[in-house]
C-alpha positions in Angstrom: 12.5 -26.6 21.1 11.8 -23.3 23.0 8.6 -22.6 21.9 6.0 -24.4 20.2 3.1 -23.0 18.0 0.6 -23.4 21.4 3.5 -21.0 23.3 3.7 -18.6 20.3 0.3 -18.1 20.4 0.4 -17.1 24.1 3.1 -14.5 23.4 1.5 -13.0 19.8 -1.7 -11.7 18.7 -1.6 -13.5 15.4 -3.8 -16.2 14.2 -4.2 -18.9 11.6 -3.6 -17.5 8.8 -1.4 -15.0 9.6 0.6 -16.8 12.1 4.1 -17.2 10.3 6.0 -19.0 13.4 6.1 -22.2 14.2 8.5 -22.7 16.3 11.3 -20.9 18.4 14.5 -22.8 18.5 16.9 -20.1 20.3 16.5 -17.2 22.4 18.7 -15.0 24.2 17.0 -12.0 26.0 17.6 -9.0 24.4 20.1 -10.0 21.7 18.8 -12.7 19.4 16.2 -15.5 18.0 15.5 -18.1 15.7 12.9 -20.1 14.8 10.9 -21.4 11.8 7.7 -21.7 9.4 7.3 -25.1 7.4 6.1 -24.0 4.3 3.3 -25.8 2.7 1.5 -26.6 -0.7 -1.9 -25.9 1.9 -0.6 -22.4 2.7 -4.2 -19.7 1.3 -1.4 -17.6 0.0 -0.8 -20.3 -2.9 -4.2 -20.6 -4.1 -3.2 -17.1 -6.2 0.2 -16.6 -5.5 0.6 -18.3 -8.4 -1.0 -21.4 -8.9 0.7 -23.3 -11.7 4.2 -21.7 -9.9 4.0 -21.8 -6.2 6.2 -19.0 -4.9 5.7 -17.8 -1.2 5.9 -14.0 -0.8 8.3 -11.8 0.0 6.0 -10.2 2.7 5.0 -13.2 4.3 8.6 -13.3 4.9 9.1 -10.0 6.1 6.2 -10.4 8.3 7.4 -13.7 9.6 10.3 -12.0 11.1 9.0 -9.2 12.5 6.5 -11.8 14.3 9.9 -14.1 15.5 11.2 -10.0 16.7 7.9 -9.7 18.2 8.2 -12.6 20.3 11.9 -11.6 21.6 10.5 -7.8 22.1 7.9 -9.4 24.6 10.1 -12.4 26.0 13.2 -9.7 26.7 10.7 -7.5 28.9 11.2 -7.6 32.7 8.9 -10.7 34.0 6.8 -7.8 35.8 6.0 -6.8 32.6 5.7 -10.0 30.5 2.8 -10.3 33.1 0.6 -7.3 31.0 2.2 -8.3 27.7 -1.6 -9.4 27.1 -2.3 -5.6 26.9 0.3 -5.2 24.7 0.7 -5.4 21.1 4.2 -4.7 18.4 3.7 -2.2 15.9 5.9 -2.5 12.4 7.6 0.9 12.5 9.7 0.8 9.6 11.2 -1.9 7.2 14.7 -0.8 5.5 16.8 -2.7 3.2 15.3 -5.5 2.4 16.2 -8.0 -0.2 14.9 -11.1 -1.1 17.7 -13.8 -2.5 16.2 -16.5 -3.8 12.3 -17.7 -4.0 10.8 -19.8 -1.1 8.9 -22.8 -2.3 6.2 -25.2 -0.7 8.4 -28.0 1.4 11.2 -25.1 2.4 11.5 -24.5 5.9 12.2 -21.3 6.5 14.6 -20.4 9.5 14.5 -16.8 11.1 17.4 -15.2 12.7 17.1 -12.2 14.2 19.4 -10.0 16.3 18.7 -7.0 18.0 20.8 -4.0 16.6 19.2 -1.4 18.9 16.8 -1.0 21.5 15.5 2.2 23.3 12.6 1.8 25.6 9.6 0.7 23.6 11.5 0.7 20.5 13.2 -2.3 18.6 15.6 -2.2 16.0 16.4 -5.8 14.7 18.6 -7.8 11.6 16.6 -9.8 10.0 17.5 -12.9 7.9 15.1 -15.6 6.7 17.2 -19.0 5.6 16.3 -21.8 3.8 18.8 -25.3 3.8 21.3 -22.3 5.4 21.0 -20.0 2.7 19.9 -16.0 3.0 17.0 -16.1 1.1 15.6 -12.2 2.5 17.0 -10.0 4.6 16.0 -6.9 6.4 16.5 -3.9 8.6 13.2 -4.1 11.1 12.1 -1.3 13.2 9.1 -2.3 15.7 7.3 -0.6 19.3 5.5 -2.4 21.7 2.5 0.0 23.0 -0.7 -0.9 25.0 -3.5 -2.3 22.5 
């Protein structure tokens, strides 16, 4: 373990309900991380996404990764800068290709690899994949800045 949920929550903005992280297994600065949600029957999203047929959705997924890009964005930064990284906030630019492979259920856990396929200044490009039992399950082109809040 890298990160837990208590280190995540230093490093992004996003709270209970909307954290989708909860844990960072791998990270290599500027180039690539994993981690994972546990996905569970007590998730809000279930109580109408659908009720008799629990499916978690495809955005949840999409924003899941983008949160795990978030946290290499702000973890690849200069350590002068991951000082003020409190002042800072990642913006969703742009999400390209993305296809979702099979459905995510309550008891999946769903891994997140991301690798970073460009970066320019405040701008991130990353691959996106979202695995369950090593299976693609969603992918996605992810396109993300980090400005000031």
């Amino acid at each position: 373990m890298l990160y837990n949920v208590v280190d995540i929550q230093k490093i992004l903005p996003h709270r209970y309900p909307f954290l989708l992280v909860d844990r960072i297994t791998d990270l290599t600065e500027g180039k690539s991380i994993s981690g994972y949600k546990n996905v569970s029957i007590s998730e809000p999203v279930f109580q109408g996404h659908f009720p008799d047929h629990p499916i978690y959705p495809g955005v949840m997924i999409i924003e899941g990764m983008a949160q795990a890009g978030g946290v290499l964005a702000f973890k690849s930064l200069p350590p002068e800068e991951q000082e003020e990284s409190a002042n800072k906030v990642v913006y969703f630019m742009s999400i390209d290709k993305a296809k979702f492979r099979s459905p995510v259920t309550p008891g999946d856990q769903l891994v997140y690899e991301i690798t970073v396929s460009k970066q320019r200044g405040a701008v991130w490009q990353f691959d996106a994949k979202a695995l369950v039992d090593g299976k693609v399950v969603a992918q996605a082109e992810l396109k993300a800045m980090i400005v000031d809040k």
